[in-house]
C-alpha positions in Angstrom: -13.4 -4.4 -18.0 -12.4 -4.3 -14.4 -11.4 -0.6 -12.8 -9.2 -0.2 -9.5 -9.1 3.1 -8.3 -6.8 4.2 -5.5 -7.9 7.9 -3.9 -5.1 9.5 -2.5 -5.0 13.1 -0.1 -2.8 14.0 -3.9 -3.7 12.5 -6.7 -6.3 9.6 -7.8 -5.0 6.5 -9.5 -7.1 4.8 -12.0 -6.0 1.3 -13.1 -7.9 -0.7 -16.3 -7.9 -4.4 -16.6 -9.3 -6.6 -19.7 -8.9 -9.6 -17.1 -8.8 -8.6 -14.1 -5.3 -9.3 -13.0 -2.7 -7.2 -15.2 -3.3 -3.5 -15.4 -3.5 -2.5 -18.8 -3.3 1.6 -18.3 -3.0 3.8 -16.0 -4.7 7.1 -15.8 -3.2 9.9 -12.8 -5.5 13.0 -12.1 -5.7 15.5 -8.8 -7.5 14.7 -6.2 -9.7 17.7 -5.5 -12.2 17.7 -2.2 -13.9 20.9 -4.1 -15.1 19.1 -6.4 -18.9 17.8 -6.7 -20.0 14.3 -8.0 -20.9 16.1 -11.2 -17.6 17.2 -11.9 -15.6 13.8 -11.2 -18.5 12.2 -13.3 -17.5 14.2 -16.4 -13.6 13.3 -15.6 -14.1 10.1 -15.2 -15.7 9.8 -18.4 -12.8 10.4 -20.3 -10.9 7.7 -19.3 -13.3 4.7 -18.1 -16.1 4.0 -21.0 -16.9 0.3 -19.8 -17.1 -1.4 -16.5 -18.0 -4.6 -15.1 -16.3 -4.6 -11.5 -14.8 -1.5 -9.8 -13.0 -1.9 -6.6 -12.2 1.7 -5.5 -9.2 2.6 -2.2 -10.0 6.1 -0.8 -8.1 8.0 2.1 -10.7 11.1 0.8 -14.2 9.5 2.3 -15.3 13.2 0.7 -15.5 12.4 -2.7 -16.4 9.0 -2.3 -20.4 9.4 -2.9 -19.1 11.1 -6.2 -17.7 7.9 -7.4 -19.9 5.0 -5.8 -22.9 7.5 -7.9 -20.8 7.5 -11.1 -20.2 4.2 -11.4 -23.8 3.0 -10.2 -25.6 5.3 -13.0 -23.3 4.9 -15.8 -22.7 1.3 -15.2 -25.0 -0.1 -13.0 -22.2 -1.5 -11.1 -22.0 -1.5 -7.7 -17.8 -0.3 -6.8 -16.2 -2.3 -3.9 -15.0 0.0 -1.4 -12.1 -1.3 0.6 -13.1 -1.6 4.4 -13.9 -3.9 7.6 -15.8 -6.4 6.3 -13.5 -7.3 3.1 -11.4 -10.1 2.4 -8.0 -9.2 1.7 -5.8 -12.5 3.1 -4.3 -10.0 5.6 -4.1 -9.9 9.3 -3.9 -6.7 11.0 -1.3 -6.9 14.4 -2.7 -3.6 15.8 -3.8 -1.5 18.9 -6.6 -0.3 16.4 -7.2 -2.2 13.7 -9.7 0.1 12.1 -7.0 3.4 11.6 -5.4 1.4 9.0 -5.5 3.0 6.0 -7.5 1.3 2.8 -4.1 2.5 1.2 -2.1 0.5 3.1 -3.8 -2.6 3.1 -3.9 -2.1 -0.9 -0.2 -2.2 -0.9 -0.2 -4.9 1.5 -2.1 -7.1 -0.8 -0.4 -6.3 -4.1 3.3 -6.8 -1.9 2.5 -9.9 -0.3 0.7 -11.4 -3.8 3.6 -10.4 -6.6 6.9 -10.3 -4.3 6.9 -11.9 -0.6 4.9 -12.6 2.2 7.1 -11.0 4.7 8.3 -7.9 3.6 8.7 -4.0 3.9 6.9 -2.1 1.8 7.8 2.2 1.1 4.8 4.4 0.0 5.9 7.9 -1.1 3.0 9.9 -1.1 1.5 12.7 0.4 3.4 11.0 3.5 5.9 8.5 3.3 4.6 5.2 5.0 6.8 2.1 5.9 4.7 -0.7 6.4 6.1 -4.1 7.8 4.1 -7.6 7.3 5.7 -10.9 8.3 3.8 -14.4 6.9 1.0 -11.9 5.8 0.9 -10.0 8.7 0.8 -6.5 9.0 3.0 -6.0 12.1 3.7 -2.0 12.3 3.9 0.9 10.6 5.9 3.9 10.1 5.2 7.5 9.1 7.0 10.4 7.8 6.6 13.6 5.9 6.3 13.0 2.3 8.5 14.2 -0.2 6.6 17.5 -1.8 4.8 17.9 1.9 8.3 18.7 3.3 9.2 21.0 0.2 5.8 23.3 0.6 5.9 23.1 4.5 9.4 25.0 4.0 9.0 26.9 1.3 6.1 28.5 3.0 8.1 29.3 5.9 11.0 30.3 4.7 10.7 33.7 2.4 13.9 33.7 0.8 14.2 30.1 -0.7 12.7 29.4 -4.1 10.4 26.9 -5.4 12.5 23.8 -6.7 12.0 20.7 -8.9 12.6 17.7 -7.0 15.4 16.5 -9.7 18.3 15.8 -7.5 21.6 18.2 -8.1 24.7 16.3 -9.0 26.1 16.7 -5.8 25.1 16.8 -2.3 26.7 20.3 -1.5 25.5 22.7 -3.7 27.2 26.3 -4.5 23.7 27.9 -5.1 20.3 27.9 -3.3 18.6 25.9 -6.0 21.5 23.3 -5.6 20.8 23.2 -1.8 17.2 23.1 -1.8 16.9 20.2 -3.9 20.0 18.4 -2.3 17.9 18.4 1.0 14.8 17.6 -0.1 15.6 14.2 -2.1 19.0 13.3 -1.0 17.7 14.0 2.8 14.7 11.7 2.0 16.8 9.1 0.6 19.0 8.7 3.2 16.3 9.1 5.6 14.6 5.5 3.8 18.1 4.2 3.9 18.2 4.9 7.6 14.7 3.6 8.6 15.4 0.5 6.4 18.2 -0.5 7.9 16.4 0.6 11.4 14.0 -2.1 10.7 16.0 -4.8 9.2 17.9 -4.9 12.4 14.5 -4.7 14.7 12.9 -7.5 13.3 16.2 -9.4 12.8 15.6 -10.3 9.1 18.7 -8.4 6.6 17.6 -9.8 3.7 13.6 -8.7 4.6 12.7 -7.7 0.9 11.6 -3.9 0.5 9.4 -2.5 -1.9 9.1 1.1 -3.0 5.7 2.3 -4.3 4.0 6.3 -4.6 3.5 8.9 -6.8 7.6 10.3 -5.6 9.2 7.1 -6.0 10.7 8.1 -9.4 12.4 11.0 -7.8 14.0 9.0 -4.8 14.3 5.4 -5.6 18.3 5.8 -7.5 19.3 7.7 -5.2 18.9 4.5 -1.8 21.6 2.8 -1.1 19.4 0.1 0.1 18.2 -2.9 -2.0 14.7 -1.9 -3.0 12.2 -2.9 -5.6 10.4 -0.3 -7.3 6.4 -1.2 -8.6 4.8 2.1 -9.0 1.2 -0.3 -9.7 1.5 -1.9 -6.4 -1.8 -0.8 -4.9 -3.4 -1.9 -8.3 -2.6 -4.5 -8.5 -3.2 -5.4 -4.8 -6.8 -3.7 -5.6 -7.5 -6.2 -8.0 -6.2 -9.3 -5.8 -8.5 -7.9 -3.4 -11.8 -7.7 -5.8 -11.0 -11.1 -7.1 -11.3 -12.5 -2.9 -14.4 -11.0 -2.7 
């Protein structure tokens, strides 16, 4: 069994694999900084009973001991952390190679392997990345406020407003404050992709650049772009698993 595990500030995804190249479930569970190695030993339990390679992505360097120990006492398996030294088939075009994000080079991977080697890829998370590779080449990146960061940044500041789903409201005036809320929050962010989209498009002079939208919020905001985007909600995954298969 192979295991790729992606550590987000949110939640942690954890991605099984009989042969190391299609995920065959998916577990979801909240990332938690709290929490000892003890505690994410017993979770993990539940949902990984066999292992033979582990490649983990972690934006939480916290918890990591928790889950190198797990796997290295339960297994005896030593889990690939993704970092300088690993081959990934990408290049990085930065000022600073080193603050790119394990996450994003996941996604890189996983975008560039299973759709296009130039591309744009959307990661709505606990922010809302837009990262832009060309021939497999990460060339810049974007970053806004996620989705449910946005919601509790205003609901915290504003006394009055309730605490909303992030369905989106039939239409994009509402008559109540529920209604409004929500038509903000998701119809704001999706015109705010379609806008940065197109943004990009036009900088790098490429209007058919294939997009891909990945992240935990993707199901809420995907519908509602008007641009053409794909939708993998495994992309770092599977990009985890190219990775461990280079290295």
């Amino acid at each position: 069994m192979f295991v790729a595990i992606d550590i987000g500030n949110t939640t942690i995804a954890i991605g099984l694999s009989k042969d190391g190249k299609i995920i065959d479930k998916v577990y979801r569970i909240n990332t938690d900084k709290n929490k000892s190695a003890d505690e994410y030993t017993l979770i993990l339990k539940d949902y990984i009973n066999q292992c033979d390679q582990a490649i983990i992505s972690s934006v939480v360097p916290e918890i990591n001991g928790g889950f190198r120990e797990y796997f290295l006492n339960t297994f005896e398996v030593k889990p690939l952390f993704v970092g300088q030294g690993i081959k990934t088939g990408i290049q990085i075009n930065s000022d600073n190679p080193k603050e790119v994000g394990a996450d994003l080079i996941g996604n890189s991977v996983g975008a560039t392997e299973h759709y296009h080697e130039t591309c744009l890829i959307i990661d709505l998370g606990t922010a809302t990345t837009f990262t832009y590779l060309d021939q497999k080449t990460l060339k810049g990146v974007a970053i806004a406020t996620g989705l449910t960061t946005s919601k509790n940044a205003l609901f915290s500041k504003t006394s009055l407003l309730p605490q909303v789903e992030l369905d989106a409201p039939k239409k994009t005036l509402g008559k109540n404050s529920v209604d409004a809320f929500k038509s903000g929050l998701v119809y704001g962010h999706a015109s705010m992709i379609d806008g940065m989209v197109s943004r990009i498009k036009n900088e790098v002079k490429k209007p058919d650049l294939t997009v891909i939208m990945t992240g935990g919020h993707a199901r809420y905001i995907h519908a509602l772009c008007h641009e053409s985007i794909i939708r993998d909600d495994l992309l770092i995954l599977k990009g985890l698993l190219s990775i461990l298969e280079k290295n």
